[in-house]
KOLLUMZA-159104 format. One record per residue: residue number from 0; x, y, z of N, C-alpha, C, O, CB in turn. Coordinates in steps of 0.05 Angstrom, whole numbers. Each point is the difference from the previous one (the first is absolute). Glycine has a CB too. Example, Ala and Ser with C-alpha at 12.3 -4.5 7.8 and 13.67 -1.06 7.14 Angstrom:
% KOLLUMZA-159104
<site seq="0" n_xx="264" n_yy="-114" n_zz="156" ca_xx="-18" ca_yy="24" ca_zz="0" c_xx="18" c_yy="24" c_zz="0" o_xx="21" o_yy="0" o_zz="13" cb_xx="-59" cb_yy="-23" cb_zz="12"/>
<site seq="1" n_xx="31" n_yy="44" n_zz="-39" ca_xx="16" ca_yy="24" ca_zz="1" c_xx="-15" c_yy="22" c_zz="14" o_xx="10" o_yy="22" o_zz="4" cb_xx="14" cb_yy="-35" cb_zz="-47"/>
END
This chain:
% KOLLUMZA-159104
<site seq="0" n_xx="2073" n_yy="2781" n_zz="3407" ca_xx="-6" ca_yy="-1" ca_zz="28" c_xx="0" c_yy="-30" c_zz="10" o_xx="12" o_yy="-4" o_zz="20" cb_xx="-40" cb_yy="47" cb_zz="-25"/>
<site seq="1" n_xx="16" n_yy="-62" n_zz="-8" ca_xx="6" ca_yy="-30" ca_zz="-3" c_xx="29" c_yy="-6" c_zz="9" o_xx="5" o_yy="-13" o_zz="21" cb_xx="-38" cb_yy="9" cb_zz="-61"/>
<site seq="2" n_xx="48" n_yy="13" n_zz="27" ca_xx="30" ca_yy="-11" ca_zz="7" c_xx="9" c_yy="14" c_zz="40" o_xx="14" o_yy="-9" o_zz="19" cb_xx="3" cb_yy="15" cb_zz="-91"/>
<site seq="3" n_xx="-34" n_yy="18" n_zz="67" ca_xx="12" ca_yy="9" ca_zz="33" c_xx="-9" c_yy="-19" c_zz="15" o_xx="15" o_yy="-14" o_zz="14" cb_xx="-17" cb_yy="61" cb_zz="-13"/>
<site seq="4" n_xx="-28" n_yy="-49" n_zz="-5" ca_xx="-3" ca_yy="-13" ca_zz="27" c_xx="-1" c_yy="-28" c_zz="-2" o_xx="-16" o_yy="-12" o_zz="15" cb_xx="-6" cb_yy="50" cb_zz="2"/>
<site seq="5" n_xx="39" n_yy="-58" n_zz="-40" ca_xx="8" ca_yy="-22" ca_zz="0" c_xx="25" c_yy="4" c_zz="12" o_xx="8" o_yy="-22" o_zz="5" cb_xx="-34" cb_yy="5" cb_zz="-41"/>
<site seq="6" n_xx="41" n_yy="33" n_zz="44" ca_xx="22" ca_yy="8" ca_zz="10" c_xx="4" c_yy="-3" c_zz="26" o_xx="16" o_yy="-13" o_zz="13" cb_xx="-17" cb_yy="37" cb_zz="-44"/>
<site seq="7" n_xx="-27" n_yy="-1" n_zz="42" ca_xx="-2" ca_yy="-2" ca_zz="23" c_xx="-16" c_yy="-16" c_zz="23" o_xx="-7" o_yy="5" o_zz="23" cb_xx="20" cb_yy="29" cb_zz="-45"/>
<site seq="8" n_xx="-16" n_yy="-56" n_zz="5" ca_xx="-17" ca_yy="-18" ca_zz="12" c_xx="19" c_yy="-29" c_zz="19" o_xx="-6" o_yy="-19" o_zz="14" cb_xx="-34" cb_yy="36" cb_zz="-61"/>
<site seq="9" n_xx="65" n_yy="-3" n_zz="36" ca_xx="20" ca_yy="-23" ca_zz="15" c_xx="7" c_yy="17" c_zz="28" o_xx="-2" o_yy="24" o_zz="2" cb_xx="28" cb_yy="-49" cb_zz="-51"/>
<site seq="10" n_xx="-18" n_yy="6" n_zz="71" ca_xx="12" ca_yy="17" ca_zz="23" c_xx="31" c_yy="16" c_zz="-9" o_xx="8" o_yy="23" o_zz="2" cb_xx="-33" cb_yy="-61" cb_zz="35"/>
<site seq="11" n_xx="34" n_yy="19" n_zz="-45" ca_xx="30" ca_yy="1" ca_zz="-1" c_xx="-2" c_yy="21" c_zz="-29" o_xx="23" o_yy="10" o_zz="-4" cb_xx="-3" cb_yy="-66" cb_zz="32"/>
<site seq="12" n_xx="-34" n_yy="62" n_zz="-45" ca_xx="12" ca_yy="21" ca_zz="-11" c_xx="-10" c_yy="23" c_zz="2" o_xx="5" o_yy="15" o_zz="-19" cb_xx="9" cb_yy="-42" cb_zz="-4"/>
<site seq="13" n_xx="-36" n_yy="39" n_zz="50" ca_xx="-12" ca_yy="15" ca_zz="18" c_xx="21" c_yy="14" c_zz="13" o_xx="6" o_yy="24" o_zz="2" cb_xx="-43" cb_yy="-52" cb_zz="2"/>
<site seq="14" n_xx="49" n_yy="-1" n_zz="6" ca_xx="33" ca_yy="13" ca_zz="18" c_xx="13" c_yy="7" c_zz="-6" o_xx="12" o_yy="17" o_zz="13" cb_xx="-7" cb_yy="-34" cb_zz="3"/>
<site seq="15" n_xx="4" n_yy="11" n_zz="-44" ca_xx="19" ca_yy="5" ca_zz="-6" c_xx="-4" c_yy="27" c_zz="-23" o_xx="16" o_yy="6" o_zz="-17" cb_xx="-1" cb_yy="-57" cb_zz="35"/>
<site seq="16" n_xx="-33" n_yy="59" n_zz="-14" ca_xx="-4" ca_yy="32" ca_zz="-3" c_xx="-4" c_yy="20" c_zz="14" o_xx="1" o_yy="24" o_zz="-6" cb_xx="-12" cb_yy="-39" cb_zz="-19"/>
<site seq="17" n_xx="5" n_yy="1" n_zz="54" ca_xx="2" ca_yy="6" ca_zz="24" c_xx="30" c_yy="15" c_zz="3" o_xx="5" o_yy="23" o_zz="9" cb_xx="-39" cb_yy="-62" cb_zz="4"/>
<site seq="18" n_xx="51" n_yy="20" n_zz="-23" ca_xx="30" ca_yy="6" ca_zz="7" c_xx="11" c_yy="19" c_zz="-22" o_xx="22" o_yy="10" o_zz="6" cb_xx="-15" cb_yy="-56" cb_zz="17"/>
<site seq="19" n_xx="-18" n_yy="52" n_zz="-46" ca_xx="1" ca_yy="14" ca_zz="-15" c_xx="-1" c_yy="27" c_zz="2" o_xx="14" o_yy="18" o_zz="-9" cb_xx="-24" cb_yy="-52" cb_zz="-4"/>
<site seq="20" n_xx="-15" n_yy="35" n_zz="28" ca_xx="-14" ca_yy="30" ca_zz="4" c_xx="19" c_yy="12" c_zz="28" o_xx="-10" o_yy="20" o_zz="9" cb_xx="-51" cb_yy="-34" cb_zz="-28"/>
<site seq="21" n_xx="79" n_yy="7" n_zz="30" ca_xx="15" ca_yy="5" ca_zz="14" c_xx="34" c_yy="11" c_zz="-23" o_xx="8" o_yy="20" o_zz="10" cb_xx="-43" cb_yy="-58" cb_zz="35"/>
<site seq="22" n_xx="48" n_yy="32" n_zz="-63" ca_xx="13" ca_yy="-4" ca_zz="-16" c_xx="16" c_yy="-19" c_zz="-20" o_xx="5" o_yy="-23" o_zz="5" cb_xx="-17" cb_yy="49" cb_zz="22"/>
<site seq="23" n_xx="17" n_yy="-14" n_zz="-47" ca_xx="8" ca_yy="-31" ca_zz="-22" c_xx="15" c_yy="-16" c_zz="17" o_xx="5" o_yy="5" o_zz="24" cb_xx="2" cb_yy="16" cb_zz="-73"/>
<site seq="24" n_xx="1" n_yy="-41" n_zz="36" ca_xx="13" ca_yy="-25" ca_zz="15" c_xx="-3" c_yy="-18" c_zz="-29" o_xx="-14" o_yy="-4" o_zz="-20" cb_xx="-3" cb_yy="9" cb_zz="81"/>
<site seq="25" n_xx="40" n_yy="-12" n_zz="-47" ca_xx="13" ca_yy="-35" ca_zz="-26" c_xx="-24" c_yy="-12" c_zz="14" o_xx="-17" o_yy="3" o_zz="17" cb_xx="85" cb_yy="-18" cb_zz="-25"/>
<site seq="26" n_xx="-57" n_yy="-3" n_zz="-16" ca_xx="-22" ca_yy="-25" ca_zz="-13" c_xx="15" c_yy="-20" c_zz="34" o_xx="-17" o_yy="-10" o_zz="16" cb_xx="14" cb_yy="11" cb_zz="-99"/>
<site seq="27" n_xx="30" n_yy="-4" n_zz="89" ca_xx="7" ca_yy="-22" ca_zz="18" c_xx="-10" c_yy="10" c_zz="23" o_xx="-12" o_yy="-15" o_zz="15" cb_xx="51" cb_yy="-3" cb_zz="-37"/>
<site seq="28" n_xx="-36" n_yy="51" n_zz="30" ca_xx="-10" ca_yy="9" ca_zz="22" c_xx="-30" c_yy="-2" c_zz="13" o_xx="-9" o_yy="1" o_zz="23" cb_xx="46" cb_yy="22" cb_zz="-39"/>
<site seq="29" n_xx="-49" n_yy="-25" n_zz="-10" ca_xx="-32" ca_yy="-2" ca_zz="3" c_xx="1" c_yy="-36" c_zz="11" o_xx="-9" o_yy="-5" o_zz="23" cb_xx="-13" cb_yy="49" cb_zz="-72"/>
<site seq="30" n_xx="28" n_yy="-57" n_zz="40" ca_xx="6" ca_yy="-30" ca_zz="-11" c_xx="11" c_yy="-4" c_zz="39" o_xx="-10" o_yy="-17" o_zz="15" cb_xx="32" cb_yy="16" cb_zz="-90"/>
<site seq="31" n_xx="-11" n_yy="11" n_zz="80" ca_xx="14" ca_yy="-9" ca_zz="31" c_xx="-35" c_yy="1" c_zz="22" o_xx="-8" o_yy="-18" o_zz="16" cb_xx="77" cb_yy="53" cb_zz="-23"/>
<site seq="32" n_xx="-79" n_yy="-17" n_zz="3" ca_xx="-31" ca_yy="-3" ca_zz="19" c_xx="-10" c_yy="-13" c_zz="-3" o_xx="-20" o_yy="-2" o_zz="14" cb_xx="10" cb_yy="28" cb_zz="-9"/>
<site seq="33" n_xx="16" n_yy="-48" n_zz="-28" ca_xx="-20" ca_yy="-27" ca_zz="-5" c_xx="6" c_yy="-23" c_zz="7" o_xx="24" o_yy="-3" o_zz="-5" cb_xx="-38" cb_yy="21" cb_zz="-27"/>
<site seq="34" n_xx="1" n_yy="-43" n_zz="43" ca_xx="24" ca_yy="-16" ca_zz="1" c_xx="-16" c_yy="-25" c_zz="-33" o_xx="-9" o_yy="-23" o_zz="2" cb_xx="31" cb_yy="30" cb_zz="74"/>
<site seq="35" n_xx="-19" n_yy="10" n_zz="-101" ca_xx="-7" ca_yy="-12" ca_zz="-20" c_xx="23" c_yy="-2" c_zz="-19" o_xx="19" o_yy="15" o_zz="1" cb_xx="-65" cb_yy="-1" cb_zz="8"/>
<site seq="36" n_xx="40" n_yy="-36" n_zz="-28" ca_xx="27" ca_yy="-4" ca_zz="-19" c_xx="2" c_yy="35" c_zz="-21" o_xx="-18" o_yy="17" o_zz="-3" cb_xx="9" cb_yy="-89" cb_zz="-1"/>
<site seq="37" n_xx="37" n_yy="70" n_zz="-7" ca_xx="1" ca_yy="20" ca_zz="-9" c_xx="-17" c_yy="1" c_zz="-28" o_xx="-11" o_yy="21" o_zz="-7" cb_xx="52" cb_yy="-17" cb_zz="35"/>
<site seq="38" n_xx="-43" n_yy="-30" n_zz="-47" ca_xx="-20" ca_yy="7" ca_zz="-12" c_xx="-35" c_yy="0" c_zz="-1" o_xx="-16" o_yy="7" o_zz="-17" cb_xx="60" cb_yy="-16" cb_zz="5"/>
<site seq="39" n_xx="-47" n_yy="3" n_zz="30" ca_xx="-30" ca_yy="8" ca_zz="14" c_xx="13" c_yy="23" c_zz="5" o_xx="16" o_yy="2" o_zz="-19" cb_xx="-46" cb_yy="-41" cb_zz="42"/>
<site seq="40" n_xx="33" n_yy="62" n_zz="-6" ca_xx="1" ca_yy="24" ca_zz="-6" c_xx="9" c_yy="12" c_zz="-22" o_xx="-3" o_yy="24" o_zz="3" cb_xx="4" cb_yy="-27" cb_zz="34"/>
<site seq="41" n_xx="8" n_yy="-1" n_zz="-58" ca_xx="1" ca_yy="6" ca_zz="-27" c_xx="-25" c_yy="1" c_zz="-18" o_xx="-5" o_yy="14" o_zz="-20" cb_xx="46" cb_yy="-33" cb_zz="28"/>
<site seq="42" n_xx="-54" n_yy="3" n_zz="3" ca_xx="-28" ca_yy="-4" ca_zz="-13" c_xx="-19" c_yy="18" c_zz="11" o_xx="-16" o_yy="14" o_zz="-11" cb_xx="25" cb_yy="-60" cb_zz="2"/>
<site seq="43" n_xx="-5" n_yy="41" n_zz="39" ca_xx="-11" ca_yy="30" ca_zz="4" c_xx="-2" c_yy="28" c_zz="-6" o_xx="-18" o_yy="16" o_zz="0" cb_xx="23" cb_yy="-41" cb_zz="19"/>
<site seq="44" n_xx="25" n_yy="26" n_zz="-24" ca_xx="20" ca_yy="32" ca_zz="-18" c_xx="-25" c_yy="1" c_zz="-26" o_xx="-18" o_yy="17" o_zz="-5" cb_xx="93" cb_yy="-29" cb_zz="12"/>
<site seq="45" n_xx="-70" n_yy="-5" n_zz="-17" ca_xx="-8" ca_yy="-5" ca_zz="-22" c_xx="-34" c_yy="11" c_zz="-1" o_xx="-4" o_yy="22" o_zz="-11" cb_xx="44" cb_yy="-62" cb_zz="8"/>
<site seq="46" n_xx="-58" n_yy="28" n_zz="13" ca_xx="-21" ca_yy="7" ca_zz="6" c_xx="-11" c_yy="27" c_zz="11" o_xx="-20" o_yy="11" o_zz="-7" cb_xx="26" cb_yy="-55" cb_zz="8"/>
<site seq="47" n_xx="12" n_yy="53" n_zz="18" ca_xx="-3" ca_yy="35" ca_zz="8" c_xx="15" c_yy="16" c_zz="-32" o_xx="-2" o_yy="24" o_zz="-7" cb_xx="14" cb_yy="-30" cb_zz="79"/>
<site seq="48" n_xx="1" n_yy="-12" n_zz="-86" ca_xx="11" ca_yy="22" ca_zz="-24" c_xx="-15" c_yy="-5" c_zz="-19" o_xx="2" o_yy="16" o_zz="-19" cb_xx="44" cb_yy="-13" cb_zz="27"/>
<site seq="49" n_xx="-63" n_yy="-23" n_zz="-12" ca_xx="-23" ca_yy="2" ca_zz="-24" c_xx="-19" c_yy="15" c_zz="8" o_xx="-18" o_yy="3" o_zz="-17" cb_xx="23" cb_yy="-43" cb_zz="1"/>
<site seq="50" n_xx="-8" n_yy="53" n_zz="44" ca_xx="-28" ca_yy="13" ca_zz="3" c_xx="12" c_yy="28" c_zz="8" o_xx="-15" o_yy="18" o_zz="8" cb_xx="-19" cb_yy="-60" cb_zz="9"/>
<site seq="51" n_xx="59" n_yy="44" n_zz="-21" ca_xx="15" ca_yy="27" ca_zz="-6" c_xx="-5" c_yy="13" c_zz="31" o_xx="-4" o_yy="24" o_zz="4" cb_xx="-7" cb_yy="-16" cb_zz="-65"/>
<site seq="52" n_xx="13" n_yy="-29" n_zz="82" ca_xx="-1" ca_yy="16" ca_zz="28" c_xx="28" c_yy="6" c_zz="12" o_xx="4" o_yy="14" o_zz="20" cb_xx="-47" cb_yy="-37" cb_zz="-10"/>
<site seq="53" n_xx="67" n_yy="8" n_zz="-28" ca_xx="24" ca_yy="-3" ca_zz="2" c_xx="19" c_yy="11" c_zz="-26" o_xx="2" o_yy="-10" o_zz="-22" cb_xx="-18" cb_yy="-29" cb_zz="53"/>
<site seq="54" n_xx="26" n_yy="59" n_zz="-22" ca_xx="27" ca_yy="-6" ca_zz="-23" c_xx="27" c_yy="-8" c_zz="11" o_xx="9" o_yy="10" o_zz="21" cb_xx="-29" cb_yy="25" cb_zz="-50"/>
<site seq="55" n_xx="32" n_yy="-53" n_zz="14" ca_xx="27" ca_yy="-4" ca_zz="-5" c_xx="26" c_yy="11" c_zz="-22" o_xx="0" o_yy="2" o_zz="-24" cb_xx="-30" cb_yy="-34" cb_zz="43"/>
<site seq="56" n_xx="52" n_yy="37" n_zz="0" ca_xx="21" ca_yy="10" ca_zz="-16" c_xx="23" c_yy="-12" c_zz="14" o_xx="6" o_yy="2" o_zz="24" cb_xx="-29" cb_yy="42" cb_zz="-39"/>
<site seq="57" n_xx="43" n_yy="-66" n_zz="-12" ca_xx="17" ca_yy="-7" ca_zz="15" c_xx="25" c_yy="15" c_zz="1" o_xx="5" o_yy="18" o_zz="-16" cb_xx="-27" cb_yy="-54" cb_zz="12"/>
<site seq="58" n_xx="36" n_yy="31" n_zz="18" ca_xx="30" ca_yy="9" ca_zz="13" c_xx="14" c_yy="-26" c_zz="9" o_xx="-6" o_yy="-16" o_zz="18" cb_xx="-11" cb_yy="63" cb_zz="1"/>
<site seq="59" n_xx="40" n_yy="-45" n_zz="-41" ca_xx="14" ca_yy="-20" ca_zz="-5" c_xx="-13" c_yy="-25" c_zz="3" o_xx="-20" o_yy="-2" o_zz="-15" cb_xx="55" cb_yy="28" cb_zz="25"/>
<site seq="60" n_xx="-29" n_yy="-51" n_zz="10" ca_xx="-11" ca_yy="-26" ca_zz="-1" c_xx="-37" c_yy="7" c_zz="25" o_xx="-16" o_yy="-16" o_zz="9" cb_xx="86" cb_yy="-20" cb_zz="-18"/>
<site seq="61" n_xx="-68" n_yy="65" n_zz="12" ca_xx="-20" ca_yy="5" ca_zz="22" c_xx="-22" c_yy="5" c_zz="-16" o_xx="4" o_yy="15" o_zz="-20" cb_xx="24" cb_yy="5" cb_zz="58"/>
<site seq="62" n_xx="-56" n_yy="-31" n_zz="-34" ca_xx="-22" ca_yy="20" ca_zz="-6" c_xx="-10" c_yy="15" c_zz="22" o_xx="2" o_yy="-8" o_zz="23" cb_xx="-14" cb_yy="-19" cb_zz="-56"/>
<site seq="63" n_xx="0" n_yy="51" n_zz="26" ca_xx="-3" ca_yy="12" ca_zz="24" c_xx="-30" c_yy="3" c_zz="-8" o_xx="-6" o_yy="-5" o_zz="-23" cb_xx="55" cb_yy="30" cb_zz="39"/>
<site seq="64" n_xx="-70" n_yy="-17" n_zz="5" ca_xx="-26" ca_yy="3" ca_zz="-6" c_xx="-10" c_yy="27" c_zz="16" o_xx="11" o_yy="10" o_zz="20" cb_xx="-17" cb_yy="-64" cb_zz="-29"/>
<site seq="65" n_xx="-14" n_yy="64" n_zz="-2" ca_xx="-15" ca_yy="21" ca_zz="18" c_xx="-30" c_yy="6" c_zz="-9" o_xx="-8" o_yy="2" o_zz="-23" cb_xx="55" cb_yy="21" cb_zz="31"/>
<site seq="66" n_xx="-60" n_yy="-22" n_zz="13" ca_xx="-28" ca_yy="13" ca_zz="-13" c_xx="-12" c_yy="15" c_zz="-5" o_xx="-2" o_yy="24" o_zz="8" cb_xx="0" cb_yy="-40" cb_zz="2"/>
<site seq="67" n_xx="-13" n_yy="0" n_zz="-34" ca_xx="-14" ca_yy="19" ca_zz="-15" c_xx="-32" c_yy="14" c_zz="12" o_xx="-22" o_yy="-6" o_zz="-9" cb_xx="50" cb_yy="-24" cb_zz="-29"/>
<site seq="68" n_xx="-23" n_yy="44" n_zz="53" ca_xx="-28" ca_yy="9" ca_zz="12" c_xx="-20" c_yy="7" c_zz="-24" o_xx="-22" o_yy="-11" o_zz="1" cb_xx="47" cb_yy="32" cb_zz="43"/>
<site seq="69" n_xx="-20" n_yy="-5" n_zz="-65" ca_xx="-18" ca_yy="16" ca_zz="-9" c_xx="-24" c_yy="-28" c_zz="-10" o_xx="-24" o_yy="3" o_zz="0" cb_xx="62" cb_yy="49" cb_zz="-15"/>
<site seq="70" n_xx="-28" n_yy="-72" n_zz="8" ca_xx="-15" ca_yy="-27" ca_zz="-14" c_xx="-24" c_yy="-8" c_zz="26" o_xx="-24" o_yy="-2" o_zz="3" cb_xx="77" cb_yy="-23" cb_zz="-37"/>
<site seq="71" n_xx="-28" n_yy="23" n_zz="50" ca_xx="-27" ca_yy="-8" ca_zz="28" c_xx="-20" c_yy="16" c_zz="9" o_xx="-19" o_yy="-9" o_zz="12" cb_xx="49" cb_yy="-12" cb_zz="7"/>
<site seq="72" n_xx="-27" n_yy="46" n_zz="-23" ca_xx="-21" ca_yy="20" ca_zz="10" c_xx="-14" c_yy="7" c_zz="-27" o_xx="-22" o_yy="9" o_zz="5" cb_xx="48" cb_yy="11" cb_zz="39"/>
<site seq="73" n_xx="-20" n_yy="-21" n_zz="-69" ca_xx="-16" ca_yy="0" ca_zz="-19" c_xx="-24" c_yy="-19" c_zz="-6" o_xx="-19" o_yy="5" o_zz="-14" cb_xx="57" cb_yy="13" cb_zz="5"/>
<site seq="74" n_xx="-34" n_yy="-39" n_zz="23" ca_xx="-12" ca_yy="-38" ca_zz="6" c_xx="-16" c_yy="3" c_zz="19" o_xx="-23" o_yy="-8" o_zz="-2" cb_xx="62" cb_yy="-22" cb_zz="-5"/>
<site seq="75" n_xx="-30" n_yy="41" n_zz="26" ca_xx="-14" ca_yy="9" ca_zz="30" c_xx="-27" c_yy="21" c_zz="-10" o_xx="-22" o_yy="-3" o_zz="11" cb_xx="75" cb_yy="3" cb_zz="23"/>
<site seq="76" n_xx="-50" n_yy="15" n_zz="-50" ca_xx="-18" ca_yy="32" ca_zz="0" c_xx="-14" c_yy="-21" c_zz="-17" o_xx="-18" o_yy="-11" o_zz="13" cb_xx="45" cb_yy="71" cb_zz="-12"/>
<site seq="77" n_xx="-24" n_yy="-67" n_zz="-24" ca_xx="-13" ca_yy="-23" ca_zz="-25" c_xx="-24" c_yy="-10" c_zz="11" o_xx="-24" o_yy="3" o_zz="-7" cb_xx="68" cb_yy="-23" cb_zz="-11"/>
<site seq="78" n_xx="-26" n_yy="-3" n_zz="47" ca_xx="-20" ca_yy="-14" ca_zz="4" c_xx="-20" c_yy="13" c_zz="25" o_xx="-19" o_yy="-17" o_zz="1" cb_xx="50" cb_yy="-25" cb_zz="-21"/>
<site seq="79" n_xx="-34" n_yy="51" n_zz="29" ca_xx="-6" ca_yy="26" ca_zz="16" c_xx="-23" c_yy="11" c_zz="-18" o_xx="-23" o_yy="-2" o_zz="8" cb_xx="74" cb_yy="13" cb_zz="13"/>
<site seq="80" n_xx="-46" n_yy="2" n_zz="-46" ca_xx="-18" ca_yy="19" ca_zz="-5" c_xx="-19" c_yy="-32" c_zz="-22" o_xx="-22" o_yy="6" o_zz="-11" cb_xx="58" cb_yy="62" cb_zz="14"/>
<site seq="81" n_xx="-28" n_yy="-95" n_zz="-7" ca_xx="-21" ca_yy="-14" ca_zz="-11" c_xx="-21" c_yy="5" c_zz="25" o_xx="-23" o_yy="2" o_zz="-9" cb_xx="52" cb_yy="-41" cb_zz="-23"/>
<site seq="82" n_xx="-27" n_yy="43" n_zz="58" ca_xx="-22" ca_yy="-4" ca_zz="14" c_xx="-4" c_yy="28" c_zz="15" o_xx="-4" o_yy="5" o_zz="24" cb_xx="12" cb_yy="-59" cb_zz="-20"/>
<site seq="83" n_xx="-5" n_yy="74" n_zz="-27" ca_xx="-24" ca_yy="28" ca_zz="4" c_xx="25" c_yy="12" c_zz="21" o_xx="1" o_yy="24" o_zz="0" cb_xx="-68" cb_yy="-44" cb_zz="-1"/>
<site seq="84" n_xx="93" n_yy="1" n_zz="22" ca_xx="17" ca_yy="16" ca_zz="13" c_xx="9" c_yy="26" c_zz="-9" o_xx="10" o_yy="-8" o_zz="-21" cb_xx="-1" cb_yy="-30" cb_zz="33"/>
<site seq="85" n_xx="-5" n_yy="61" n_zz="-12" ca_xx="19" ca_yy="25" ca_zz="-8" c_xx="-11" c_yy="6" c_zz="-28" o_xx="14" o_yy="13" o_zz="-16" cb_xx="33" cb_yy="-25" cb_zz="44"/>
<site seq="86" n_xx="-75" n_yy="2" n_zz="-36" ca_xx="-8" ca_yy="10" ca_zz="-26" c_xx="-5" c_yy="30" c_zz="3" o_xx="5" o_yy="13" o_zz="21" cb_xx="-25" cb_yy="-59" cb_zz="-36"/>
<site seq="87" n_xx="10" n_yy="55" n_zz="-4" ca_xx="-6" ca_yy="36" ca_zz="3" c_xx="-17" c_yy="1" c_zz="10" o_xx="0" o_yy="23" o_zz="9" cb_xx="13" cb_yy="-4" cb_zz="-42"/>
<site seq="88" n_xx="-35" n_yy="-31" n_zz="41" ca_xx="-11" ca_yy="-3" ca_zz="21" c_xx="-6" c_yy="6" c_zz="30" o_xx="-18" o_yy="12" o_zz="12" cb_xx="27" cb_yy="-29" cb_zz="-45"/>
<site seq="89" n_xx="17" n_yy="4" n_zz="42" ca_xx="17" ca_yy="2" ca_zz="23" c_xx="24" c_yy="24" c_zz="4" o_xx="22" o_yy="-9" o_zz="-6" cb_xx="-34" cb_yy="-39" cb_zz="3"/>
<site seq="90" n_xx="12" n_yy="73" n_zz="12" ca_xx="26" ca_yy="4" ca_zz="-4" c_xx="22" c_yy="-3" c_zz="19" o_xx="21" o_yy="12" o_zz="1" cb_xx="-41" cb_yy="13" cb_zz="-26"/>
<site seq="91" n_xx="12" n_yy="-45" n_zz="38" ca_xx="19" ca_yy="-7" ca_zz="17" c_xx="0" c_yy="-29" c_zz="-7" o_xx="-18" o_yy="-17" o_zz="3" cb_xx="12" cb_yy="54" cb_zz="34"/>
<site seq="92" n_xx="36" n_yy="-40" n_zz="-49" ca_xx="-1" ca_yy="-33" ca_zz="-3" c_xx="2" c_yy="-15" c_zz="27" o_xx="-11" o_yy="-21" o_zz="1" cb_xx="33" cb_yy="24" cb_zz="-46"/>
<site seq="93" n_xx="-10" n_yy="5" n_zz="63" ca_xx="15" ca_yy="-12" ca_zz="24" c_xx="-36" c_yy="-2" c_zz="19" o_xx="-13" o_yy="-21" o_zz="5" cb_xx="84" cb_yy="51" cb_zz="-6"/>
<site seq="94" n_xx="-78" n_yy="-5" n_zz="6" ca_xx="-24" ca_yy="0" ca_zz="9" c_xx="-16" c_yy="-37" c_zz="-11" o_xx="-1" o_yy="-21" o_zz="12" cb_xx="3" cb_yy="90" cb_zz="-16"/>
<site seq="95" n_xx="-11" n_yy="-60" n_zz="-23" ca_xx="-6" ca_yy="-13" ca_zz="-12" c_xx="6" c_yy="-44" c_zz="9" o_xx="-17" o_yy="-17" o_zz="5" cb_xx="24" cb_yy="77" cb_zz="-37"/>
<site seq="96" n_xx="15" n_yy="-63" n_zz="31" ca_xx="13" ca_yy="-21" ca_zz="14" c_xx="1" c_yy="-2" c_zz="34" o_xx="6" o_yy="-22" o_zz="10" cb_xx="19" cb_yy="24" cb_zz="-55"/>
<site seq="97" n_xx="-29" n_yy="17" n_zz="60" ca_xx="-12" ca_yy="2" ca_zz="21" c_xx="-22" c_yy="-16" c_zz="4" o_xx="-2" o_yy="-21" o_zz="14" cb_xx="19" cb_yy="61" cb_zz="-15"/>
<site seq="98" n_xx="-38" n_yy="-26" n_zz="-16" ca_xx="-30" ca_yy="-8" ca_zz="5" c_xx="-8" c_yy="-25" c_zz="-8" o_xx="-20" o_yy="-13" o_zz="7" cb_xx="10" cb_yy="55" cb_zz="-11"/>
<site seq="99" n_xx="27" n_yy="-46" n_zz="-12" ca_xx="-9" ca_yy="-35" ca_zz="-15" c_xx="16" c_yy="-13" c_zz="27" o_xx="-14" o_yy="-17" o_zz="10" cb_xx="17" cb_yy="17" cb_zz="-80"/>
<site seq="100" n_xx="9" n_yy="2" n_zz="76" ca_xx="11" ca_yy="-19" ca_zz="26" c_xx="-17" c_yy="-5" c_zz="22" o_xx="-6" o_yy="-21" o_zz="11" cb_xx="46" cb_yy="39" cb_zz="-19"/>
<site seq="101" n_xx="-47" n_yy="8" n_zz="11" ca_xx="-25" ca_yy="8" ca_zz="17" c_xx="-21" c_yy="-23" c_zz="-9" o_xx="0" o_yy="-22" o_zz="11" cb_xx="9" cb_yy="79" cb_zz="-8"/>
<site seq="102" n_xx="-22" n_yy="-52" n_zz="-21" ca_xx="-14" ca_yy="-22" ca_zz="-10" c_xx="-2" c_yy="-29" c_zz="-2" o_xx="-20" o_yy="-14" o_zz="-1" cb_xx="23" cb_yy="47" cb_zz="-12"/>
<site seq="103" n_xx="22" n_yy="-40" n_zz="14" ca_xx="2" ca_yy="-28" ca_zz="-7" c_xx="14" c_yy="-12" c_zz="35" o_xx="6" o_yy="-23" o_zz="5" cb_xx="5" cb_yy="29" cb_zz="-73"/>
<site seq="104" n_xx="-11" n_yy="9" n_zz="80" ca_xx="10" ca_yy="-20" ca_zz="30" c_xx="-30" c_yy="11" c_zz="12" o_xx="-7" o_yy="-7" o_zz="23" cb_xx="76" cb_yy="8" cb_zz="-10"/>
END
C-alpha cells in the first residue's frame, strides 16, 4: 500500500492515470500532456509500475500503458477499512466515507 500512495502523491502521475482510466496510450502519447523531459516521465512510468498501478506492454519501438484499477481500489478499501471505513461493521462502505467527511469539515 506504501508504494500506491507514494505514487499517488505526485500530481503528474495522478494525471497521468487520469489519462489512463480513459484508455491505454503510449508512453510518447502520455509524454505530449506534459511539458516535462522524456526521462522524468520515465521515472514516473517507472514509479506507477513499481506500485503495479500501471502495466506496460511494448509494441515494436512503442510502449503502451494501461491501468491497473484492481491495485488502486484494493489500496483505497485497505486504507479505508485501517480507519473502521467499510469494516463489517459498516455495511455500507460508501455510506461509511460519507459520514467521516461529514465529520471532519
Amino acid at each position: 500500500m506504501n508504494d500506491v500512495f507514494k505514487a499517488l502523491s505526485d500530481p503528474t502521475r495522478r494525471r497521468v492515470l487520469e489519462l489512463l482510466r480513459k484508455q491505454p496510450m503510449s508512453a510518447g502519447d502520455i509524454a505530449n500532456h506534459f511539458p516535462v523531459s522524456k526521462p522524468t516521465m520515465s521515472a514516473h512510468f517507472a514509479v506507477l509500475r513499481e506500485a503495479n498501478l500501471i502495466e506496460s506492454e511494448k509494441s515494436g519501438k512503442a510502449v503502451f500503458y494501461r491501468l491497473n484499477l484492481s491495485v488502486l481500489e484494493d489500496a483505497l478499501l485497505g486504507f479505508a477499512q485501517a480507519f473502521g471505513i467499510g469494516a463489517s461493521s459498516s455495511p455500507n462502505p460508501v455510506k461509511g466515507i460519507t459520514l467521516l467527511r461529514r465529520r471532519t469539515t
